[in-house]
PDB file of N, CA, C and O in Angstrom:
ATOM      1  N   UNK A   1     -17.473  -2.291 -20.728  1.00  0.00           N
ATOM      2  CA  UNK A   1     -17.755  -3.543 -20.061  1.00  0.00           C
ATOM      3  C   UNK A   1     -16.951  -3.638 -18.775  1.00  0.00           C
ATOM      4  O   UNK A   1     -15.887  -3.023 -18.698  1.00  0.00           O
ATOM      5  N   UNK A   2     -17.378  -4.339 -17.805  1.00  0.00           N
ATOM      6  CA  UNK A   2     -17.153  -4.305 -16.595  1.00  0.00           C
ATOM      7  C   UNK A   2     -15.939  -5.910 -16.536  1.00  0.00           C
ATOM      8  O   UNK A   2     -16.104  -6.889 -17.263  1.00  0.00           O
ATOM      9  N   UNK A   3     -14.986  -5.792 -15.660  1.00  0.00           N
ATOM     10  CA  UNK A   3     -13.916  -6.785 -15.645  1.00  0.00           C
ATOM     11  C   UNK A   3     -14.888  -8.320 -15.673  1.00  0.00           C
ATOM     12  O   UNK A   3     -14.750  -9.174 -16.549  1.00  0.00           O
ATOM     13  N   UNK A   4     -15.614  -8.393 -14.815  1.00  0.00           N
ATOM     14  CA  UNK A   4     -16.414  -9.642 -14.356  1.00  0.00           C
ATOM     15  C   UNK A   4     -17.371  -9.979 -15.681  1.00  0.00           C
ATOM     16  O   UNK A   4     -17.667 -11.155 -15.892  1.00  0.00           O
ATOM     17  N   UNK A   5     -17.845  -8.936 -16.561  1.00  0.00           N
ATOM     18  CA  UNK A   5     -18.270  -9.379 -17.763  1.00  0.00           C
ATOM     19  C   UNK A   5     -17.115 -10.201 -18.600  1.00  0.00           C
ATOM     20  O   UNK A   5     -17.226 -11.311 -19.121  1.00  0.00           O
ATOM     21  N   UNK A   6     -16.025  -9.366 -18.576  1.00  0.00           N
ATOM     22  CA  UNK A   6     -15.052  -9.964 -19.692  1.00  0.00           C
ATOM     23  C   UNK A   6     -15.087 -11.343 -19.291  1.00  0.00           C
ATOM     24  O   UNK A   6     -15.586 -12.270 -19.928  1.00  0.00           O
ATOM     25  N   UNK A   7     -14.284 -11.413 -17.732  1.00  0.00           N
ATOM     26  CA  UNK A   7     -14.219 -12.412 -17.910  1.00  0.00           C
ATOM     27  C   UNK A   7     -15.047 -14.027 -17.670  1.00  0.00           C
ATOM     28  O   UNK A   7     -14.535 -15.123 -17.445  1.00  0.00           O
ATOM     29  N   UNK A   8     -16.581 -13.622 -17.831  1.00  0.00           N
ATOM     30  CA  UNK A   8     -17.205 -14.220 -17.895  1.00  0.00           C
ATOM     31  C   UNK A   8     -17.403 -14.691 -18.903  1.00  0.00           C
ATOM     32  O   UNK A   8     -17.608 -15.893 -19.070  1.00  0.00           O
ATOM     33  N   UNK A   9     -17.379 -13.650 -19.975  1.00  0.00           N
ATOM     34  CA  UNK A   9     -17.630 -14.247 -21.407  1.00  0.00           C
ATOM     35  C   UNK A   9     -17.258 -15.619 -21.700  1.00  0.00           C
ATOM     36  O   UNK A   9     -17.690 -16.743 -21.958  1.00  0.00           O
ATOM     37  N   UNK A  10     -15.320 -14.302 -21.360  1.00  0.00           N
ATOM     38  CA  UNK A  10     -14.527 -15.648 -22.131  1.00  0.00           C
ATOM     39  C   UNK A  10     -14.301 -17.163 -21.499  1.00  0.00           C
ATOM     40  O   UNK A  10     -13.949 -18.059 -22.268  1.00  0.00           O
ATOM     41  N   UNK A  11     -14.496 -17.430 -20.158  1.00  0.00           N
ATOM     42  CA  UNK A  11     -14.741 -18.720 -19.845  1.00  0.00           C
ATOM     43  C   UNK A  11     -15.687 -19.481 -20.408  1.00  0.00           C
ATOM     44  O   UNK A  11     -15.381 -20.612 -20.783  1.00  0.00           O
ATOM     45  N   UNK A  12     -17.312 -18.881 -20.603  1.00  0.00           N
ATOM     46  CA  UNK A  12     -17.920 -19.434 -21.246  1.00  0.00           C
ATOM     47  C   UNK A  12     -17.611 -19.713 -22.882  1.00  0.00           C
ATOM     48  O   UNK A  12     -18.140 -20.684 -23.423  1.00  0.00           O
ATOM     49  N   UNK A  13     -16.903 -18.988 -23.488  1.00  0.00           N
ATOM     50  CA  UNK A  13     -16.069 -18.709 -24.752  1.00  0.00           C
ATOM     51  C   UNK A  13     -15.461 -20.434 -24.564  1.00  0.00           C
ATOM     52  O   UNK A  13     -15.877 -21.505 -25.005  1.00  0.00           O
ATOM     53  N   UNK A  14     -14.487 -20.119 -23.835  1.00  0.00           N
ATOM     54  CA  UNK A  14     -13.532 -21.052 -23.251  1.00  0.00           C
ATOM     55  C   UNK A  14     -14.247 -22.403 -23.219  1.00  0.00           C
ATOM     56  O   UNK A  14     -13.771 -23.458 -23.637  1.00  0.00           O
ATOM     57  N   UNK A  15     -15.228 -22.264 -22.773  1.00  0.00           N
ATOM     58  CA  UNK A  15     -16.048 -23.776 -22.502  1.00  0.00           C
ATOM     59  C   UNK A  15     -16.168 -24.338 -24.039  1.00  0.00           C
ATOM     60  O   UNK A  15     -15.574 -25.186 -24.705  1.00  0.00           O
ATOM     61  N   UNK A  16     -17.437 -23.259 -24.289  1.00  0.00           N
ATOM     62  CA  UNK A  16     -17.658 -23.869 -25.501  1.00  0.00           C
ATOM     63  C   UNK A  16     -16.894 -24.337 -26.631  1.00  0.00           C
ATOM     64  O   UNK A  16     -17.498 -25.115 -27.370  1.00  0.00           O
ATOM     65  N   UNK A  17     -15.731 -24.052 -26.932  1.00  0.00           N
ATOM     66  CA  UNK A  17     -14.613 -24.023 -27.581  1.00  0.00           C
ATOM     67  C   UNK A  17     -14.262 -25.503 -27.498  1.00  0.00           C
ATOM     68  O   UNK A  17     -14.213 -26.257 -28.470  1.00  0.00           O
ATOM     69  N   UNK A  18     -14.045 -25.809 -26.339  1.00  0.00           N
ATOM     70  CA  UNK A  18     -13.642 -27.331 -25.682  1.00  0.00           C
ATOM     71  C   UNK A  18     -15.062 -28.405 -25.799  1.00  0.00           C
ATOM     72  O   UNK A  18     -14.882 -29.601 -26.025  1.00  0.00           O
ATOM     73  N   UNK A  19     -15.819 -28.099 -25.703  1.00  0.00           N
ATOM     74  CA  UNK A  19     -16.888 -29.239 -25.722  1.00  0.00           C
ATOM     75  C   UNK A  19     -17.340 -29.177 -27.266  1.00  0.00           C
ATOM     76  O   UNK A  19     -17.976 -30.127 -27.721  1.00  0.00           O
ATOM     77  N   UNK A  20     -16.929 -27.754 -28.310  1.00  0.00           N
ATOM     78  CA  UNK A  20     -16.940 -28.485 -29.861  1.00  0.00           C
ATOM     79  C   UNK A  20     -15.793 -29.026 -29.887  1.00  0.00           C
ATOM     80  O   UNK A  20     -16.182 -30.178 -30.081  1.00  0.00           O
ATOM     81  N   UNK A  21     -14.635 -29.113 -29.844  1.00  0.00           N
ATOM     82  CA  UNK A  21     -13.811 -30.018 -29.691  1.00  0.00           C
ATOM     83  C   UNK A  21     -13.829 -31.241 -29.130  1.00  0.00           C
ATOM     84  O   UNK A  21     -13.434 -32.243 -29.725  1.00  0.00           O
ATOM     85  N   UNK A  22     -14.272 -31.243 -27.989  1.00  0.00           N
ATOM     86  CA  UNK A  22     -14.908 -33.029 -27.517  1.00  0.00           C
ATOM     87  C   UNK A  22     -15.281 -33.688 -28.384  1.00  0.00           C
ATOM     88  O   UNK A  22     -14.824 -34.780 -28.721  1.00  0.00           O
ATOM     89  N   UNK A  23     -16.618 -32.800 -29.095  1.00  0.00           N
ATOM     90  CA  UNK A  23     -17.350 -33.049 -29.740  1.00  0.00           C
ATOM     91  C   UNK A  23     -17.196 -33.651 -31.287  1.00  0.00           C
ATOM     92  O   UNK A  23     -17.814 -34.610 -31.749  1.00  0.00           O
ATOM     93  N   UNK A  24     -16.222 -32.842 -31.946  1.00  0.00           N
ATOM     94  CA  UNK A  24     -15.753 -33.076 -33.333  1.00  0.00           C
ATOM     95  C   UNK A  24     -14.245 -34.169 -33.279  1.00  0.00           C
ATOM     96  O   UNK A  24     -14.070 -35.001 -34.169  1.00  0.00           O
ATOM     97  N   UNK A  25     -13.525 -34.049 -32.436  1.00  0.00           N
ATOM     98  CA  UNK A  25     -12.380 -34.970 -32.633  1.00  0.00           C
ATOM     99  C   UNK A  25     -12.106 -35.274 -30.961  1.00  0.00           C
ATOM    100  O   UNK A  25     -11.452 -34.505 -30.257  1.00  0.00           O
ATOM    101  N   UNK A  26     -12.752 -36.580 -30.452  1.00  0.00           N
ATOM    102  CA  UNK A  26     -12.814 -37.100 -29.311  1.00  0.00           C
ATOM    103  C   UNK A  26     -11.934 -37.416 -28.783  1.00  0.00           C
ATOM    104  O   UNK A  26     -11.913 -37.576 -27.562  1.00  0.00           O
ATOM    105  N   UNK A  27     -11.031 -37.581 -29.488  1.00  0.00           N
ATOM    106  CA  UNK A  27      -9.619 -38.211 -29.360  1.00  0.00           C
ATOM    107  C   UNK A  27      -8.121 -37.082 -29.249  1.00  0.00           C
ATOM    108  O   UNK A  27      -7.741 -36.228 -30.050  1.00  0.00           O
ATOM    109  N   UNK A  28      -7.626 -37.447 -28.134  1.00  0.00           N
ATOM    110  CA  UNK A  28      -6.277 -36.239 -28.623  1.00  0.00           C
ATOM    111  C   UNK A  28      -4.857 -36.660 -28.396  1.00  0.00           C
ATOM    112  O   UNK A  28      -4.602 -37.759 -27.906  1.00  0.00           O
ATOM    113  N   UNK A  29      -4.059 -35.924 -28.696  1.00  0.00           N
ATOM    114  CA  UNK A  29      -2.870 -37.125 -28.622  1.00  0.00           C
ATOM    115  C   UNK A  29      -2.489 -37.572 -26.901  1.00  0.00           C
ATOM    116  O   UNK A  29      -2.890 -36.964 -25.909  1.00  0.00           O
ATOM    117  N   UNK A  30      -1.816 -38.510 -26.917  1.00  0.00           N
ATOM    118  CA  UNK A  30      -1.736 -38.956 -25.843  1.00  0.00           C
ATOM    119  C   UNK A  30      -0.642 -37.851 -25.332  1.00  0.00           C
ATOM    120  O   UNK A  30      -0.037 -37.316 -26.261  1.00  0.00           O
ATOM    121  N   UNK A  31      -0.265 -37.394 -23.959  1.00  0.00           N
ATOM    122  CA  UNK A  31       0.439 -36.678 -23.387  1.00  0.00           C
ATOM    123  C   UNK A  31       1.845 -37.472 -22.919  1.00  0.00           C
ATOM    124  O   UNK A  31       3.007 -37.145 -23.160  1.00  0.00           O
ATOM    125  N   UNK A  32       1.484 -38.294 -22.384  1.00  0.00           N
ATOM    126  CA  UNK A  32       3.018 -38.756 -21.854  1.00  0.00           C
ATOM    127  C   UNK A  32       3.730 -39.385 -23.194  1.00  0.00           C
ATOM    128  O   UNK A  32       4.912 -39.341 -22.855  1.00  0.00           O
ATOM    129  N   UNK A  33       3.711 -39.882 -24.368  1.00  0.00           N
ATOM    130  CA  UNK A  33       4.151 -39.929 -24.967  1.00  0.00           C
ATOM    131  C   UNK A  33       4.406 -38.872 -26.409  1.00  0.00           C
ATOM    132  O   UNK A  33       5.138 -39.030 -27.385  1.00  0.00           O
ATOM    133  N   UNK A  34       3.524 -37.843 -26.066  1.00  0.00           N
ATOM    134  CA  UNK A  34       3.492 -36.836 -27.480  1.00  0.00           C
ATOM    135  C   UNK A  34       2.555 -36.948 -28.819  1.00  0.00           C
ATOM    136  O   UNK A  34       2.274 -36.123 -29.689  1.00  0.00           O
ATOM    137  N   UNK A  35       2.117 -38.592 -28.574  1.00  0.00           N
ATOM    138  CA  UNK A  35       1.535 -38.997 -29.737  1.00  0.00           C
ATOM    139  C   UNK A  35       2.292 -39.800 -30.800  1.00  0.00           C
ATOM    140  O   UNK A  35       2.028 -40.020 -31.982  1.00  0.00           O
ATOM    141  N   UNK A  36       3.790 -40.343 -29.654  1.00  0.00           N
ATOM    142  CA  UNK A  36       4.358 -41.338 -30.329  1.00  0.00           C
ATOM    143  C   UNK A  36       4.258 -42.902 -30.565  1.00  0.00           C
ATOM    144  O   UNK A  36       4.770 -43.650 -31.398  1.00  0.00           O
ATOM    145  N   UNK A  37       3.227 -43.135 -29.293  1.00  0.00           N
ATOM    146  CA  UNK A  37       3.252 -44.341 -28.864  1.00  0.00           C
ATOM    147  C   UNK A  37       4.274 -44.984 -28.172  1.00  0.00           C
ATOM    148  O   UNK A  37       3.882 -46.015 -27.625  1.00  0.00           O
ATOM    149  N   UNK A  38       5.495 -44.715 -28.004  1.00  0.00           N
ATOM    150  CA  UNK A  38       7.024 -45.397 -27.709  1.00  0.00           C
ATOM    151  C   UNK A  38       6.994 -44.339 -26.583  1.00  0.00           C
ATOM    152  O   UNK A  38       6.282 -43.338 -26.501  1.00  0.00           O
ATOM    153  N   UNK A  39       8.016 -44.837 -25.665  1.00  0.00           N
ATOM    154  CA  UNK A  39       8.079 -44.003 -24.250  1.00  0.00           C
ATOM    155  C   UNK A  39      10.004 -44.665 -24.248  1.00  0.00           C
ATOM    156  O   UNK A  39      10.269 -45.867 -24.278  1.00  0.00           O
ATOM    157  N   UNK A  40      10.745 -43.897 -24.221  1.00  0.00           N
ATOM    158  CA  UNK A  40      12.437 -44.280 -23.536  1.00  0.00           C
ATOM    159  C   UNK A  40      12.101 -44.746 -22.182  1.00  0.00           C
ATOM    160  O   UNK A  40      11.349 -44.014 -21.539  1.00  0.00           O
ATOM    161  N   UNK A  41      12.554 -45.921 -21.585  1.00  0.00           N
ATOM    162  CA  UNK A  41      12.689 -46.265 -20.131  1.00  0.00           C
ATOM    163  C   UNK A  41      13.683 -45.456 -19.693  1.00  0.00           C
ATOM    164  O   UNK A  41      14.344 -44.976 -20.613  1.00  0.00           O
ATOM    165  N   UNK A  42      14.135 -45.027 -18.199  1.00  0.00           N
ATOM    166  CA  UNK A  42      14.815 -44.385 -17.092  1.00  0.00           C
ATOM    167  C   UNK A  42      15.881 -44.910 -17.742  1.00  0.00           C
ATOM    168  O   UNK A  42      16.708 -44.247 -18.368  1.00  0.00           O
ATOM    169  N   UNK A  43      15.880 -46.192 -17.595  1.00  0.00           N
ATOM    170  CA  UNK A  43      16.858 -46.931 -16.997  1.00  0.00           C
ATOM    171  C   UNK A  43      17.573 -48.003 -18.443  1.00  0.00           C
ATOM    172  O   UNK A  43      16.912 -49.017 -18.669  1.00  0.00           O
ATOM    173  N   UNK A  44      18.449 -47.847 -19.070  1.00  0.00           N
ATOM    174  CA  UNK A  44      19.347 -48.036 -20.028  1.00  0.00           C
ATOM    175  C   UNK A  44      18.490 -47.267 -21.444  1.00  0.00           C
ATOM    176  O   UNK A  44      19.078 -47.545 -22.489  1.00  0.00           O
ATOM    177  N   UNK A  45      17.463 -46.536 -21.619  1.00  0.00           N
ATOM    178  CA  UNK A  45      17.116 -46.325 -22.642  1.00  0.00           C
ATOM    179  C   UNK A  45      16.580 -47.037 -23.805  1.00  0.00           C
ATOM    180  O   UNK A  45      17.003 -46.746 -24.924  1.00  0.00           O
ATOM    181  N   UNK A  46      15.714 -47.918 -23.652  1.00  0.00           N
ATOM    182  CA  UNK A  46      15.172 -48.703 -24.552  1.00  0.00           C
ATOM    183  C   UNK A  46      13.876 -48.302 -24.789  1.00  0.00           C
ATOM    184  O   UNK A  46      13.185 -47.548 -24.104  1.00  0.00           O
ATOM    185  N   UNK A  47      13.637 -48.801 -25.695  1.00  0.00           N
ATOM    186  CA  UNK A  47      12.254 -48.081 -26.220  1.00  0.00           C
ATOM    187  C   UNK A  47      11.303 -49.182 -25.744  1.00  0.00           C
ATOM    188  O   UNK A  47      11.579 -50.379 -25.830  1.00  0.00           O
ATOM    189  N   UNK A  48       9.759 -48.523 -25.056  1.00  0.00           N
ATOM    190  CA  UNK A  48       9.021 -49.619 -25.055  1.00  0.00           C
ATOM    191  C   UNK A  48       7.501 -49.039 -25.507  1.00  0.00           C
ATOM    192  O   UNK A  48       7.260 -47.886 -25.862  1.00  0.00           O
ATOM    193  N   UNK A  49       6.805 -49.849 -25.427  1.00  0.00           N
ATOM    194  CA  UNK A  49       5.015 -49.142 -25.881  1.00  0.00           C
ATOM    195  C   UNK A  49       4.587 -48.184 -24.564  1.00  0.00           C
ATOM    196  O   UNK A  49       4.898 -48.396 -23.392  1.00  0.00           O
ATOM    197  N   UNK A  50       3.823 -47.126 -25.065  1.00  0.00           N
ATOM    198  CA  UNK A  50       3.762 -46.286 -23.995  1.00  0.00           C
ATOM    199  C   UNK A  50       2.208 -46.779 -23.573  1.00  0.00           C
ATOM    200  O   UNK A  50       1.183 -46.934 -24.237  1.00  0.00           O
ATOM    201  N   UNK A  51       2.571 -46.975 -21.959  1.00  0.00           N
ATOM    202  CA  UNK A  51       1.696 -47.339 -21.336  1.00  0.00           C
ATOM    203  C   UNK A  51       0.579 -46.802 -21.003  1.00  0.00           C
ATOM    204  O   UNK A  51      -0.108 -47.556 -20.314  1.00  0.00           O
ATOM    205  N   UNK A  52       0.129 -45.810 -21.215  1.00  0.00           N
ATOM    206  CA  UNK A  52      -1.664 -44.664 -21.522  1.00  0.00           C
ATOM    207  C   UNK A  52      -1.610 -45.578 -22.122  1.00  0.00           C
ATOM    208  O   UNK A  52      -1.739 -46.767 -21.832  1.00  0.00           O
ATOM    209  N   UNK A  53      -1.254 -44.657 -23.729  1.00  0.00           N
ATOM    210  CA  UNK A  53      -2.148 -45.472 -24.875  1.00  0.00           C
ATOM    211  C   UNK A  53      -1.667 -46.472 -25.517  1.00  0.00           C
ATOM    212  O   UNK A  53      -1.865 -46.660 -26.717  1.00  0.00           O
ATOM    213  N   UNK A  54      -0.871 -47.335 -24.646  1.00  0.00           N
ATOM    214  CA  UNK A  54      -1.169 -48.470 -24.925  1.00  0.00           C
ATOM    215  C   UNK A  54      -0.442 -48.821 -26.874  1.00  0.00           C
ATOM    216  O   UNK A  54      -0.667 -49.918 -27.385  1.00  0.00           O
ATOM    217  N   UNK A  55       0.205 -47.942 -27.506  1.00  0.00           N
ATOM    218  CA  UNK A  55       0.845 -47.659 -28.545  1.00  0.00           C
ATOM    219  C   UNK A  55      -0.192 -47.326 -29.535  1.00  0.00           C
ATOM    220  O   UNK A  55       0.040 -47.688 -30.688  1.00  0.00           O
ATOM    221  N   UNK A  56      -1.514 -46.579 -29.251  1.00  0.00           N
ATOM    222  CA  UNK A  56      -2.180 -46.412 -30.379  1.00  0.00           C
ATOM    223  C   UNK A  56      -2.180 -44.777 -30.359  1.00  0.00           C
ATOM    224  O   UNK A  56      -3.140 -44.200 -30.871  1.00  0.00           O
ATOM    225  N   UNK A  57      -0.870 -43.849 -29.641  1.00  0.00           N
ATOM    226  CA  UNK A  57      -1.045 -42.348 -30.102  1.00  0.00           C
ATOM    227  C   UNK A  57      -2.064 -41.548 -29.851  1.00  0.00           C
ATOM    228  O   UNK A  57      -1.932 -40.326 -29.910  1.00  0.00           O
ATOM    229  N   UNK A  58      -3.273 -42.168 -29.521  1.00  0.00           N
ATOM    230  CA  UNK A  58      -4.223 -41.304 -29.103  1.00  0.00           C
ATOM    231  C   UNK A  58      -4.937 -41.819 -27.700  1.00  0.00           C
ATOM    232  O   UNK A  58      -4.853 -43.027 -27.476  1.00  0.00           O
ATOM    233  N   UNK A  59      -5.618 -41.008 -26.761  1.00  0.00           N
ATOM    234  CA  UNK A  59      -6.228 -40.828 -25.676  1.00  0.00           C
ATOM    235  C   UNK A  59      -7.364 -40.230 -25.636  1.00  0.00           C
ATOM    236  O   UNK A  59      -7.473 -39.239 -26.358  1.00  0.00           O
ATOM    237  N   UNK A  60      -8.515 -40.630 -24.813  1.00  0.00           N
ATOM    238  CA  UNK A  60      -9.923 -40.105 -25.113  1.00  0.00           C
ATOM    239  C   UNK A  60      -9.997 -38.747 -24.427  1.00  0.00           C
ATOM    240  O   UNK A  60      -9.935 -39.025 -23.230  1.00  0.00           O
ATOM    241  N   UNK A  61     -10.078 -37.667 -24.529  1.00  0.00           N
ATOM    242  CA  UNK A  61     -10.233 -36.358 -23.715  1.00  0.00           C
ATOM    243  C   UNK A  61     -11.315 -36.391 -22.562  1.00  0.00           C
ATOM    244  O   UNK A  61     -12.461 -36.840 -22.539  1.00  0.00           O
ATOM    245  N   UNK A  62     -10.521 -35.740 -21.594  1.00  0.00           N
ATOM    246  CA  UNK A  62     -11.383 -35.432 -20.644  1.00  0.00           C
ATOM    247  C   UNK A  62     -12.518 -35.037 -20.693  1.00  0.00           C
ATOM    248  O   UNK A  62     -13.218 -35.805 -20.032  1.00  0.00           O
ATOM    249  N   UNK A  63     -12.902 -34.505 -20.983  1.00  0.00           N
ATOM    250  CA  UNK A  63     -14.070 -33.414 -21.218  1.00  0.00           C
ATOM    251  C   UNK A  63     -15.491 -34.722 -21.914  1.00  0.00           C
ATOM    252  O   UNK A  63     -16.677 -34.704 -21.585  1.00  0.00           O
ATOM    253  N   UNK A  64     -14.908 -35.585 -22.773  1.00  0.00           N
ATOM    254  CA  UNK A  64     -15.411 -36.872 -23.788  1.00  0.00           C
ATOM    255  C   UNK A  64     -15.751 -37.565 -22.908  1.00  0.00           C
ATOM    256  O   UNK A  64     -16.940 -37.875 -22.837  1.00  0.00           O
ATOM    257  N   UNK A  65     -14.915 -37.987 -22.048  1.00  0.00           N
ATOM    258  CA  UNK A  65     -14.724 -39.085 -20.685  1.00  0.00           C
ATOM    259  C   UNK A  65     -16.150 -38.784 -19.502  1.00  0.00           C
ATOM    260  O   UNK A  65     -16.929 -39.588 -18.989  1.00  0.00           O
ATOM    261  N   UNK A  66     -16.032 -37.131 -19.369  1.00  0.00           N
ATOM    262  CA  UNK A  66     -17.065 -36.689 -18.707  1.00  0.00           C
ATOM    263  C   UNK A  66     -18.193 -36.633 -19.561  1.00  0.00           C
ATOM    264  O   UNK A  66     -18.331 -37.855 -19.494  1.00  0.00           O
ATOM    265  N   UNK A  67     -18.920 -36.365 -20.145  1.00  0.00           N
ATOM    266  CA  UNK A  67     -20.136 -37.055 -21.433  1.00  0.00           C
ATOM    267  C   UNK A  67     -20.388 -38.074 -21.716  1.00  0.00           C
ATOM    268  O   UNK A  67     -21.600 -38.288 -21.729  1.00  0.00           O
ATOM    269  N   UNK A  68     -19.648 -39.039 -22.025  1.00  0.00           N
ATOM    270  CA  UNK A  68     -20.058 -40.358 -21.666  1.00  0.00           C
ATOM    271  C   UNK A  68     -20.038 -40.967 -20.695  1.00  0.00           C
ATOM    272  O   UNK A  68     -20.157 -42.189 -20.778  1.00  0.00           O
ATOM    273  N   UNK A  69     -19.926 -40.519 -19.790  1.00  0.00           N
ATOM    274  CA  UNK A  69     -20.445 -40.989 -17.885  1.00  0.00           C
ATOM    275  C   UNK A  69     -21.598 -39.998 -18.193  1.00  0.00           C
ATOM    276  O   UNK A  69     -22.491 -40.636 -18.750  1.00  0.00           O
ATOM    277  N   UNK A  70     -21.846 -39.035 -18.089  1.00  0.00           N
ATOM    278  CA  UNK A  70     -23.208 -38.866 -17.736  1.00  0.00           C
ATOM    279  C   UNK A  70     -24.130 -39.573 -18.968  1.00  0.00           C
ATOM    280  O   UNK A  70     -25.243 -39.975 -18.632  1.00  0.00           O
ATOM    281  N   UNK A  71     -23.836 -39.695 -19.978  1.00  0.00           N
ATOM    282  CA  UNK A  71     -24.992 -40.221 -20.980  1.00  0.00           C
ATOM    283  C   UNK A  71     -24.923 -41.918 -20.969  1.00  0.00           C
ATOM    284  O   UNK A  71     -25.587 -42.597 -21.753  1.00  0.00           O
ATOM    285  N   UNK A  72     -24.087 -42.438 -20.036  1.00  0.00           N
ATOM    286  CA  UNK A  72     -24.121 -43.423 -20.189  1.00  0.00           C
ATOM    287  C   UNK A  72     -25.490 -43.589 -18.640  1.00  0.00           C
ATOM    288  O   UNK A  72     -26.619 -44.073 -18.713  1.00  0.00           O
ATOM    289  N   UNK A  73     -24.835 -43.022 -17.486  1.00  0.00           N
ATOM    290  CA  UNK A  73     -25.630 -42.952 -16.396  1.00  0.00           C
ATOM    291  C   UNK A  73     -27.210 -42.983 -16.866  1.00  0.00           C
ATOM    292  O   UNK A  73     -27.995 -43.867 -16.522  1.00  0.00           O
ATOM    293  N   UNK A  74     -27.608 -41.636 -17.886  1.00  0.00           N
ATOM    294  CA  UNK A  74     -28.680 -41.443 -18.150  1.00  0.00           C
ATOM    295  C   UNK A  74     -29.661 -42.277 -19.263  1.00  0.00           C
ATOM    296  O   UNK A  74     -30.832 -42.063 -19.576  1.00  0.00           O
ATOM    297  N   UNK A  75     -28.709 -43.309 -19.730  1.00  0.00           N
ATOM    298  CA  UNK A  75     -29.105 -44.345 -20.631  1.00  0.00           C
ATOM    299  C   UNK A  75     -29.737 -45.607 -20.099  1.00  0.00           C
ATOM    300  O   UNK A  75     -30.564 -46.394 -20.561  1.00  0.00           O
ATOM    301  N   UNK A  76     -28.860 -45.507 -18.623  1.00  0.00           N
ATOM    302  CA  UNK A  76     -29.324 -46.430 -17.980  1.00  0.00           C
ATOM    303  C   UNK A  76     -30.335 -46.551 -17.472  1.00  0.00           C
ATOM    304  O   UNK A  76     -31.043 -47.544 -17.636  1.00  0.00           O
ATOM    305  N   UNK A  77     -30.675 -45.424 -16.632  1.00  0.00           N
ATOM    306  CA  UNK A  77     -31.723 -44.728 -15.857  1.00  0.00           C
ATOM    307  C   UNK A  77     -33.210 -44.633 -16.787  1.00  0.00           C
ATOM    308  O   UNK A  77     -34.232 -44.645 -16.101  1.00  0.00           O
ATOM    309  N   UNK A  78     -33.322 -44.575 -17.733  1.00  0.00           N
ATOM    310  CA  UNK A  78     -34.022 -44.260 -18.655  1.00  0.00           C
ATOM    311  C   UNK A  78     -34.115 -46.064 -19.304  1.00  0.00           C
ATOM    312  O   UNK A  78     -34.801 -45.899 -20.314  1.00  0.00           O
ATOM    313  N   UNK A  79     -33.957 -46.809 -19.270  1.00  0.00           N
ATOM    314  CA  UNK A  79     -33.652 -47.792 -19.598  1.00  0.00           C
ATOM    315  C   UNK A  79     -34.330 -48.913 -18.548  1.00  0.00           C
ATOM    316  O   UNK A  79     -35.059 -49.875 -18.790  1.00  0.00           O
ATOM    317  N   UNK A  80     -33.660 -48.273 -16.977  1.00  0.00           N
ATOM    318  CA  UNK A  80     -34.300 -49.091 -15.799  1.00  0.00           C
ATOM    319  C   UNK A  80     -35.717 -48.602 -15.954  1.00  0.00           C
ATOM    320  O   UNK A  80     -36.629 -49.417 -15.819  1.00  0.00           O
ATOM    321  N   UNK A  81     -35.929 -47.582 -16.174  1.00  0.00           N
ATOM    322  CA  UNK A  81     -37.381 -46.914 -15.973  1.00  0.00           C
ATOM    323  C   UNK A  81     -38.596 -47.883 -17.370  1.00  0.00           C
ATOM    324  O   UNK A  81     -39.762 -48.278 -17.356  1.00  0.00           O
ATOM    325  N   UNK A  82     -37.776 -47.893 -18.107  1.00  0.00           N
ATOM    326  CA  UNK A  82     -38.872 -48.614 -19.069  1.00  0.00           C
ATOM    327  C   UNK A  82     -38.977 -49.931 -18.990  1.00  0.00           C
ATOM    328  O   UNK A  82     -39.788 -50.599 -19.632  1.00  0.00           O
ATOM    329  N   UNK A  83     -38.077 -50.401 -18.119  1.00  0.00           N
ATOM    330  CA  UNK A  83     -38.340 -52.130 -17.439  1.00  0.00           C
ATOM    331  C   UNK A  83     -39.160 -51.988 -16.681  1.00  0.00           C
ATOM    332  O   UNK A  83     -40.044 -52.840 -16.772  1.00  0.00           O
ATOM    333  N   UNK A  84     -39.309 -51.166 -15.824  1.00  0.00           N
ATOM    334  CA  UNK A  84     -39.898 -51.113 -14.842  1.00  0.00           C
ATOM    335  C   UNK A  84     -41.559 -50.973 -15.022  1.00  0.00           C
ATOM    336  O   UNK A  84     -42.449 -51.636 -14.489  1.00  0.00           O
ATOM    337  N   UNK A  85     -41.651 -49.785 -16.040  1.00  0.00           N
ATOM    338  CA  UNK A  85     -43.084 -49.583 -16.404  1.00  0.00           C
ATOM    339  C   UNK A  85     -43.343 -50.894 -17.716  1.00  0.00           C
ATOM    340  O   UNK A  85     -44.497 -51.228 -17.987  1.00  0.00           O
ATOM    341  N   UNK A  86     -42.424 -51.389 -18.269  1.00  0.00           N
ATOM    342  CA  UNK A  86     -43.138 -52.765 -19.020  1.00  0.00           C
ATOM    343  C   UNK A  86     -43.689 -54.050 -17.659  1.00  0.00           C
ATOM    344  O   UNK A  86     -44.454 -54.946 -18.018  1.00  0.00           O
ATOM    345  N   UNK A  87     -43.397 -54.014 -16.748  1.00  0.00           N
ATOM    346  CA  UNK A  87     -43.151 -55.282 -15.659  1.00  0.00           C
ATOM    347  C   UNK A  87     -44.701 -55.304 -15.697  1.00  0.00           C
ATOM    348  O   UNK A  87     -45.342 -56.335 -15.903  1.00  0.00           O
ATOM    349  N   UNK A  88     -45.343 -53.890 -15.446  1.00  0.00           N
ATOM    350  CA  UNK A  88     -46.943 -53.351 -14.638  1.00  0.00           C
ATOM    351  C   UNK A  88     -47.656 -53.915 -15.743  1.00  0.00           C
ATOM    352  O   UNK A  88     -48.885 -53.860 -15.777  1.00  0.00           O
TER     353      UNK A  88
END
């Protein structure tokens, strides 16, 4: 196999991997906090709710975020279109 095969595969590998993951658990832990919910302030160290998520540990994935913009776009669109042909 030729370099540009490999690594074609495996990006597409790579893709798919991530969009069954979108797919099966939408949710992933939040990053700036670890998935603690609590964040230490700078400044004397107190604990407060971490501001992503808002203290619920999880965050919607990118990849999720991008799928529901387009299926929401296309819900719409599809939606304007059948108003449109009920009006006639």
């Amino acid at each position: 196999m030729t370099p540009e095969v490999i690594v074609t595969a495996t990006l597409t590998t790579a893709t798919g991997v991530y969009a069954l993951a979108c797919w099966v658990r939408p949710f992933g832990r939040c990053r700036a906090c670890s998935g603690t919910g609590v964040r230490r302030t700078v400044l004397l160290r107190t604990v407060t709710t971490c501001r992503r998520c808002k203290g619920a540990r999880l965050r919607l994935r990118i990849g999720r975020r991008i799928y529901n913009t387009f299926h929401n776009a296309n819900t719409e669109a599809a939606r304007a279109t059948r108003a449109k042909d009920t009006t006639r």
